[in-house]
N, C-alpha and C positions, 0 to 999 in steps of 0.2 A: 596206211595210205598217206601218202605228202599228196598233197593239193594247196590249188593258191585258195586264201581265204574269200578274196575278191569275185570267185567263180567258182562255188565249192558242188564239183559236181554230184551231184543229187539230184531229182524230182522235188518239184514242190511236196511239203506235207509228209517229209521222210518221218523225219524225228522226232520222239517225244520229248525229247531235253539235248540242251546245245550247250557245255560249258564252253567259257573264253577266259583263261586264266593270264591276265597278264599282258595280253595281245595288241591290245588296242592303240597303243601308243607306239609301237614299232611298221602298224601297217601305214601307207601313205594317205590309202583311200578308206577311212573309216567307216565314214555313210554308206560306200558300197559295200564292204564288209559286216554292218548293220542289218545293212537291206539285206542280203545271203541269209547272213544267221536265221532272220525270220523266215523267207524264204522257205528253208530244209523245215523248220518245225511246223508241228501236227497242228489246227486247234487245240486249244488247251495246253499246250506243249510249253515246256518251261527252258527259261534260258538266266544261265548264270554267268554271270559278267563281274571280274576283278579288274580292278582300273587303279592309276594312278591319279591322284591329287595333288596336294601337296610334297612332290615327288620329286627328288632331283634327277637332272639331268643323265641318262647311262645310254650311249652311243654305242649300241653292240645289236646289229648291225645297224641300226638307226632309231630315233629315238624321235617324233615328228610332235607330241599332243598330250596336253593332260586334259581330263574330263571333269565337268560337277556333277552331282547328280541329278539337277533339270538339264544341265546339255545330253548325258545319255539317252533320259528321257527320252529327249525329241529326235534322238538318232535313231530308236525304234518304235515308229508308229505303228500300232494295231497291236502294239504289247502293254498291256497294264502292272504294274510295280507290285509285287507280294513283298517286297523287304527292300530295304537298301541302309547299309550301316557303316561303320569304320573296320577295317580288318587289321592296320598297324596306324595305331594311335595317336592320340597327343602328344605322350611320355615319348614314342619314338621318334616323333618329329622335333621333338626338344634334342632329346640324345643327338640324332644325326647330324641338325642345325651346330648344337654347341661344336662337336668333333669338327665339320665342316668348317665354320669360323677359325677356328681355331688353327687349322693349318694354313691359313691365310698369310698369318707370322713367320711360317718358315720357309726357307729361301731354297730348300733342291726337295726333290719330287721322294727324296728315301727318307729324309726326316719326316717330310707330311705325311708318308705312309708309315713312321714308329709313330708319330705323334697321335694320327687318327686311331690306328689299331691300339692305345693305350688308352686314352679315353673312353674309347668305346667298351671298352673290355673294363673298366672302372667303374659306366656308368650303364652296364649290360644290366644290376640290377631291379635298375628303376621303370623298365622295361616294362615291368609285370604288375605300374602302376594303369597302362592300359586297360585290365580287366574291371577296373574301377571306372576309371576315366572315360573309357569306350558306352559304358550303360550313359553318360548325359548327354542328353539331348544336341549340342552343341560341338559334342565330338567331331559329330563327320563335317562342320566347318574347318578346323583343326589338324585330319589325319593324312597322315602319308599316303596309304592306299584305301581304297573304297571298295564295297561290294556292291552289287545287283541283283536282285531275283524276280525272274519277270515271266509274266505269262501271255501266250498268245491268246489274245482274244478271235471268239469264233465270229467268222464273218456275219455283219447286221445287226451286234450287240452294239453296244455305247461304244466309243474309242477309247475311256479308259483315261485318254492322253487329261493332263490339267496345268496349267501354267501356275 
């Protein structure tokens, strides 16, 4: 099924779990895409959310929002937080950054792309210092992209929400 995420046709209380891989940042209207997500799920229903942070810029078809993890917070009320961590880390935001900069020096668009794709492909194996990196605390200050794992709270418990 294609559907707009803005009006994702369902009955309230469809779903037990809603992933969003990615999505967030290309929709216009987030909060109304928020409010849906919760919307379709059950009580108790779970919802997973992969977001950008520290993220560059990718224009395909539009590219409008990066998220924290207290802003998503308050984009879904009446959902309370089971998880939320770094999914591509320090080390990648180092890697991407340094590559990025670095074509900054060269003057037509085919050198910045042998330049990027060489660095990148130099420094692909430090990559895999995220599995380290990712366990400290301080990570998802840091990371390219973020996760979310959130659970519908059943109507009349606590809200869950915390600033």
């Amino acid at each position: 099924m294609v559907a707009d995420a803005a009006a994702i046709p369902f009955e309230d209380n469809t779903f037990d779990m809603v992933i969003s891989e990615f999505m967030l940042e290309h929709v216009s209207s987030p909060f109304t895409v928020c409010a849906e997500m919760v919307r379709v799920l059950k009580p108790g229903g779970r919802l997973y959310v992969s977001y950008p942070f520290i993220h560059p810029y990718h224009s395909f078809p539009g590219d409008y929002f990066r998220y924290t993890p207290t802003g998503l917070k308050r984009m879904l009320p009446g959902m309370r937080v089971v998880s939320q961590g770094p999914l591509t880390g320090p080390a990648a935001r180092w890697i991407g950054t340094t590559a990025d900069l670095a074509c900054f020096l060269m003057p037509g668009p085919r050198s910045r792309l042998l330049l990027r794709a060489t660095i990148l492909a130099l420094l692909f194996p430090l990559k895999y210092l995220d599995i380290i990196l990712n366990k400290n605390p301080f990570a998802m200050d840091h990371s390219v992209t973020l996760y979310g794992f959130f659970e519908k709270l059943t109507p009349g418990l606590a809200s869950g929400q915390s600033d």
